[in-house]
C-alpha positions in Angstrom: 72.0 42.2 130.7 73.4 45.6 130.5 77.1 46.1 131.5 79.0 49.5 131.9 82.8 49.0 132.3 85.1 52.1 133.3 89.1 51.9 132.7 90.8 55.1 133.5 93.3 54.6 131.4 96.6 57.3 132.3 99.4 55.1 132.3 100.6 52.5 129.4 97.8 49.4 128.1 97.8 47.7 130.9 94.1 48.9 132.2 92.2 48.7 128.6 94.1 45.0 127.5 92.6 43.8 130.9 89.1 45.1 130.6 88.9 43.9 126.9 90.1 40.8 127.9 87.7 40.5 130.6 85.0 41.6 128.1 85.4 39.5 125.4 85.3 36.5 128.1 82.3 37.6 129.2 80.5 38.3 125.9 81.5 34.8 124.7 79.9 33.3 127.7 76.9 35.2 128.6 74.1 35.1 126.2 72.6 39.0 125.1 75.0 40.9 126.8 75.7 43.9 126.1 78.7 46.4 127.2 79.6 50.1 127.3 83.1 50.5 127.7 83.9 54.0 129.2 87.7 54.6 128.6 90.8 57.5 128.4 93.2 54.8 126.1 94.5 56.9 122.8 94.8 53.2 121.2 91.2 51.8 122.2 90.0 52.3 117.9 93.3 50.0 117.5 92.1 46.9 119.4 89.9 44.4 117.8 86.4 44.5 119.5 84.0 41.7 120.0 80.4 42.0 119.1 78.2 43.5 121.8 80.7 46.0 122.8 80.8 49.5 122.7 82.8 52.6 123.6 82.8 55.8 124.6 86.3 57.4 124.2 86.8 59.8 127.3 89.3 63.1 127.0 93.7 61.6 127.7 94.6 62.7 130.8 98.3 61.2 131.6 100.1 60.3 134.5 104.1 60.3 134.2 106.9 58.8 136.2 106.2 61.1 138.9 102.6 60.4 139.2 101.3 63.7 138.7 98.4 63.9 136.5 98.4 66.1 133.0 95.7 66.6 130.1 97.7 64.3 127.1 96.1 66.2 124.2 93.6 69.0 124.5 94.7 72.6 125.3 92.7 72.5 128.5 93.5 72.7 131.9 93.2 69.3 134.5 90.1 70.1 136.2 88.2 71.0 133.3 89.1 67.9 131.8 88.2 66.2 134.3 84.6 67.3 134.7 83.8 66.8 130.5 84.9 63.3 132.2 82.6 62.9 134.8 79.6 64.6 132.4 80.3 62.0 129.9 80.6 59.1 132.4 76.9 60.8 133.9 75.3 60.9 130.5 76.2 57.5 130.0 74.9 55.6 133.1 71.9 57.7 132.9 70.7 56.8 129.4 72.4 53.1 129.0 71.2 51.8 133.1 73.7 49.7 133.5 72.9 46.0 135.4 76.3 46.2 136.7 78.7 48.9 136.9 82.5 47.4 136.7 85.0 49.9 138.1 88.7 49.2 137.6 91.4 49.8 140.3 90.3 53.3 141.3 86.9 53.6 143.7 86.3 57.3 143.3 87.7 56.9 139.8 90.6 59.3 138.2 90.7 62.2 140.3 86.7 61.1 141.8 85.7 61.9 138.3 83.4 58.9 139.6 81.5 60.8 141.9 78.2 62.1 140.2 77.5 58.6 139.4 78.1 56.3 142.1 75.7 58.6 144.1 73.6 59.0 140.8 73.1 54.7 140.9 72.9 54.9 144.4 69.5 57.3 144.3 68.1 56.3 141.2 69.5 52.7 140.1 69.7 50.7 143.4 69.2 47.4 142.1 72.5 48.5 140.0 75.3 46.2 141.2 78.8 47.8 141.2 81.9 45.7 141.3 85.3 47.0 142.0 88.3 44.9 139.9 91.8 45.3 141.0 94.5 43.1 139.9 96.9 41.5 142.3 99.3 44.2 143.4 98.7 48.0 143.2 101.8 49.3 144.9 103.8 48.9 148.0 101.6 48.2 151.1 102.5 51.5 152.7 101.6 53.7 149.7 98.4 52.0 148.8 97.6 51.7 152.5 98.2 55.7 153.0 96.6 56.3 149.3 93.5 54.6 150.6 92.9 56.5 153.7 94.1 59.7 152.6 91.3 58.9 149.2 88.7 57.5 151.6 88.4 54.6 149.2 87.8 52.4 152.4 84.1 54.7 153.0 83.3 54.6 149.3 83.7 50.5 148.8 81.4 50.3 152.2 79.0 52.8 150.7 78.5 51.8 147.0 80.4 48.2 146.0 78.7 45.0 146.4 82.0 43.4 145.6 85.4 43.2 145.3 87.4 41.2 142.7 90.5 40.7 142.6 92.4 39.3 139.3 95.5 37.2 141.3 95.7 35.1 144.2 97.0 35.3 147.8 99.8 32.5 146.6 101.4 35.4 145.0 100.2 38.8 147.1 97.5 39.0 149.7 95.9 41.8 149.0 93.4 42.0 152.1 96.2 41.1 154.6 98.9 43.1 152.9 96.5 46.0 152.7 94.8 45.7 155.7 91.5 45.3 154.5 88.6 46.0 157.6 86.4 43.1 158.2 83.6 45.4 156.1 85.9 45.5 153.2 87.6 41.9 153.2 83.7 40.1 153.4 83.1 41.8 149.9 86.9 40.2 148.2 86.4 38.0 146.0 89.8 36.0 144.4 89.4 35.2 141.3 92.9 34.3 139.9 94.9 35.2 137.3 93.5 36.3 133.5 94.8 33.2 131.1 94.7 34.5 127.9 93.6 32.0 124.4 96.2 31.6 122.0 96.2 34.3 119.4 94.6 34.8 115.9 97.8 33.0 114.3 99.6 30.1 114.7 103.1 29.6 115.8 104.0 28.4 112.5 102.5 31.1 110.6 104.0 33.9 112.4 107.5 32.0 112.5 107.4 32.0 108.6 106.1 35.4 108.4 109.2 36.6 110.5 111.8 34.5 108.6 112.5 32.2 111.6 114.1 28.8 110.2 114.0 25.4 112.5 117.7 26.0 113.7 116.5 29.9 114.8 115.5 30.9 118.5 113.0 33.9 118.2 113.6 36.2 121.2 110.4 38.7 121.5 110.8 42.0 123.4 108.0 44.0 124.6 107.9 47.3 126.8 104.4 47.0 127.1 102.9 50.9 125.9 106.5 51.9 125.9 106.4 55.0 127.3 109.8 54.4 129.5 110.4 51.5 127.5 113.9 52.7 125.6 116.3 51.2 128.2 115.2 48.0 127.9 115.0 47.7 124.4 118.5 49.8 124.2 120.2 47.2 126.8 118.9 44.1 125.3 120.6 44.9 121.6 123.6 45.5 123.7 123.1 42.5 125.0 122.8 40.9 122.1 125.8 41.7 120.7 127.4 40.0 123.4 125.8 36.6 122.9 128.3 34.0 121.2 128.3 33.5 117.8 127.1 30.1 118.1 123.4 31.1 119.2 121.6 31.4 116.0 118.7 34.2 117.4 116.2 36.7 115.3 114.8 39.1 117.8 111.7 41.2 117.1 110.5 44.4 119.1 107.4 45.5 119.4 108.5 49.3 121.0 105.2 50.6 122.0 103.0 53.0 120.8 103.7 55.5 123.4 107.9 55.0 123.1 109.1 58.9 122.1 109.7 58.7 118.3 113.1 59.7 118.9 113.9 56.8 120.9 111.8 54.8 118.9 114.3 56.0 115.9 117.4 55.2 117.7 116.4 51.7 117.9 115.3 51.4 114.7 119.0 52.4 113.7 120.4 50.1 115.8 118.4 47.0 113.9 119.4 48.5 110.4 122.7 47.1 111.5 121.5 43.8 112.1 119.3 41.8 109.6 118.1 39.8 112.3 116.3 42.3 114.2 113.0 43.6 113.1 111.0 46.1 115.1 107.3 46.8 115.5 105.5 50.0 117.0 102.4 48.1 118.5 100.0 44.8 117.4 96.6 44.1 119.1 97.4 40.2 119.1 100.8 40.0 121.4 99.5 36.6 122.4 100.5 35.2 118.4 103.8 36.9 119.0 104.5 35.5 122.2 103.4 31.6 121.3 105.9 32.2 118.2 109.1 33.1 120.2 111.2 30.9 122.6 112.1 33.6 124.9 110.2 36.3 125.9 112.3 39.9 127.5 109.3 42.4 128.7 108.6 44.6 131.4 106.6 43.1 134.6 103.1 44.3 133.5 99.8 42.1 134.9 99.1 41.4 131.2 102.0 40.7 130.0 103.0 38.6 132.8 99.5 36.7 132.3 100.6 36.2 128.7 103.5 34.4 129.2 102.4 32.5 132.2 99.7 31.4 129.7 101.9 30.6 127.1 104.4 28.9 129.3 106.8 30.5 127.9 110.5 30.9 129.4 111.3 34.7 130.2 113.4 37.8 131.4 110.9 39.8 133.4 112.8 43.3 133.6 110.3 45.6 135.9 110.0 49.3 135.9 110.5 50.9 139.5 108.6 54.1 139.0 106.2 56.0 139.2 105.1 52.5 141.8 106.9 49.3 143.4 104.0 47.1 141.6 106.0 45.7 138.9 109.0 45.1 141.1 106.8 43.3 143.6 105.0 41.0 141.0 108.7 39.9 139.6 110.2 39.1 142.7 107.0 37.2 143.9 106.8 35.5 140.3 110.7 34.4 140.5 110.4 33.4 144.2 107.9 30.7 143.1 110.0 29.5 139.9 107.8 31.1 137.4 110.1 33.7 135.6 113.8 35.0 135.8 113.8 38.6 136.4 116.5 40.9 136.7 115.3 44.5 138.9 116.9 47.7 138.7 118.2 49.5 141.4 118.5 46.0 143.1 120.5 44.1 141.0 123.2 44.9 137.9 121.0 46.1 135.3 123.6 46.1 132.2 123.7 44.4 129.0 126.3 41.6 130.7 124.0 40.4 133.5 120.9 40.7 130.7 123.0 38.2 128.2 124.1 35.7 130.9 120.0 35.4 132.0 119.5 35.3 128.5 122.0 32.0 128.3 120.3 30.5 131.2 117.2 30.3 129.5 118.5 29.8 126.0 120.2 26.6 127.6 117.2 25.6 129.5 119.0 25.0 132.5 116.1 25.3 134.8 112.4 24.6 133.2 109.6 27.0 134.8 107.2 25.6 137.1 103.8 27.1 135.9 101.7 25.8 138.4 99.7 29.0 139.5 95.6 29.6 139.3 94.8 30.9 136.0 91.2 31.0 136.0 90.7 34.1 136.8 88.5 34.5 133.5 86.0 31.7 134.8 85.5 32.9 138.3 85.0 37.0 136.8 82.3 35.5 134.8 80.8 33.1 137.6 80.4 36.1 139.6 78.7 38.4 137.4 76.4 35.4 137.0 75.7 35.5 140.9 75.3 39.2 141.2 72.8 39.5 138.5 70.8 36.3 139.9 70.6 38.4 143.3 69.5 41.9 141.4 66.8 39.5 139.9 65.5 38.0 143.0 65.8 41.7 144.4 64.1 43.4 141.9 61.3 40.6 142.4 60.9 41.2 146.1 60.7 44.7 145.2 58.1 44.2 142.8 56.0 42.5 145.1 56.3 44.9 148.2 55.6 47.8 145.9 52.2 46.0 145.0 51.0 45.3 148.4 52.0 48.5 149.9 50.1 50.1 147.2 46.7 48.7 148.7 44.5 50.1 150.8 45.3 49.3 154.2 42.3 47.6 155.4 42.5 45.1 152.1 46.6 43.8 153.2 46.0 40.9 154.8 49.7 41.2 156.6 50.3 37.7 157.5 50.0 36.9 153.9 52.4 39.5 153.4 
């Protein structure tokens, strides 16, 4: 079984640590499978790969708070990078012929840099089954309603995806009834939950003594996910640490991001040389060790990251970022509505160091335990359908087989009843 996986990549980790994760699932369960990961992440070499995967690194393009879509590195224009894109993505489905083709988020791809070869698979690889993956929430309903139709994702899901999956479940978003999914599109949805994630490749202990953490420390773990518009976070929780009372014993560690600015990302490491019981980190490709080590997790409202905790059951400050979309904001206030996570939103509530430090309290005092009852088994169900999808290209390319033989006979020699 051949798999070719496509992650766009503009914005933060989010897209590539979901399609790994997803990938090494699948490797692990499905005997001689093999995968092609097509992908724009600048830190794909710094992610530990499982065997039977593969990559082909495609061109950065970015995509800032404002949505608007620049080349990251190479002096060349949008467009042109675009098409080495699509050429690349071409080449590849041509020579690997892919089994199944797993899209993520985007139909047409980045900019319909998927074009050439949905209508490529189409033609020449019909038996090729293409699956689009979204996770729960994309935006707002009104933007990703108006995205859709303006992008004519609706025509391109009826015209080339078999199926939809999407990582979440309607407990927390609806995503056909708060898209407004037609009848065509909401037959192909499949939910499949949310991604639990395996503890990491060290134990609690381990990491706790690698950190200096005694028995009588709390370890508070902050993450900004890539980073990128990370420094406000990370600037108002050491203000809010200064404000915690004395009688908290806490070591913090932040992992900044690999995309934080280097001059922010200096700033904050100025601000920890002033306290020895800070230490900061740029980026680590096993977040889940980290986050079974600490006792309070501060991060950004990311799918992963949310996953990771949830998985962890860990207690949490879930701070989301507004911009360039609502989808953070969304997932947090759907999250703390079912008890899952504390969350403090900008723009809707007081986003300074004091209201930071008294959620901090809350959950240092364990005054109100999470309830982390929600389906996690998104991993399973991914897997299960792949399994389906590839039993049906099977019994397809069978049928196939056998009308292709038959109509090659003379006519006189089909005895059509048998047929």
């Amino acid at each position: 079984m051949r798999l070719l996986v496509y992650s766009h990549d503009a914005f933060g980790l989010g897209n590539i640590r979901r399609m790994l994760a997803i990938c090494e699932h699948l490797l692990s369960e499905i005997p001689d499978l093999s995968i092609l990961l097509l992908s724009g992440s600048p830190m794909l070499q710094g992610f530990r790969l499982p065997k039977g995967l593969d990559y082909i690194k495609l061109p950065c393009l970015n995509r800032g708070e404002t949505g608007e879509i620049a080349v990251k590195y190479l002096g060349m224009g949008v467009e042109d990078t675009v098409k080495l894109r699509s050429e690349l993505i071409l080449s590849a489905a041509i020579i690997f012929q892919p089994d199944i083709f797993l899209v993520d988020k985007k139909p047409y791809g980045l900019k319909n840099e998927l074009r050439g070869t949905l209508n490529y698979l189409k033609t020449t690889l019909p038996e090729t089954k293409l699956v689009l993956l979204l996770r729960d929430i994309l935006d707002c309903p009104e933007k990703t309603i108006a995205d859709w139709q303006k992008n004519d994702f609706y025509t391109a899901i009826e015209k080339f995806y078999h199926q939809i999956q999407i990582v979440g479940t309607p407990a927390v978003f609806d995503t056909v009834r708060e898209y407004r999914f037609p009848p065509t599109i909401a037959e192909k949805v499949r939910y499949c939950g949310y991604l639990h994630r395996q503890p990491g490749q060290k134990s609690r202990t381990r990491i706790r003594q690698e950190l200096q953490v005694s028995q009588r420390e709390r370890l508070i773990l902050v993450t900004p996910g890539g980073g990128e518009d990370g420094y406000e976070l990370v600037d108002t929780y050491l203000s809010a640490l200064a404000l915690l009372p004395a009688k908290y014993r806490i070591k913090s560690l932040i992992i900044c991001g690999p995309e934080m600015p280097k001059k922010q990302k200096q700033l904050v490491e100025r601000a920890a040389e002033n306290n020895s019981q800070v230490r900061v980190g740029e980026f680590t490709n096993d977040l889940m060790s980290y986050i079974n080590a600490a006792d309070i997790v501060v991060s950004m409202a990311g799918y992963n990251t949310v996953c990771e905790i949830l998985s962890a059951r860990k207690p949490s400050v879930i701070i989301p970022r507004s911009k360039p979309s609502q989808e953070q904001s969304i997932r947090a206030e759907r999250m703390a509505s079912l008890g899952l996570i504390k969350t403090l939103i900008p723009g809707k509530e007081d986003f300074s160091s004091t209201t930071l430090m008294n959620l901090l309290l809350s959950q240092l005092e364990g005054q109100q335990k999470p309830d982390f009852n929600l389906d996690m088994n998104g991993l399973v169900r991914v897997k299960d359908y792949f399994l389906q999808l590839m039993s049906q290209k099977v019994c397809e390319h069978q049928l196939n087989q056998i009308y292709q033989k038959y109509t090659s006979l003379p006519a006189l020699a089909i005895d059509r009843s048998a047929v």
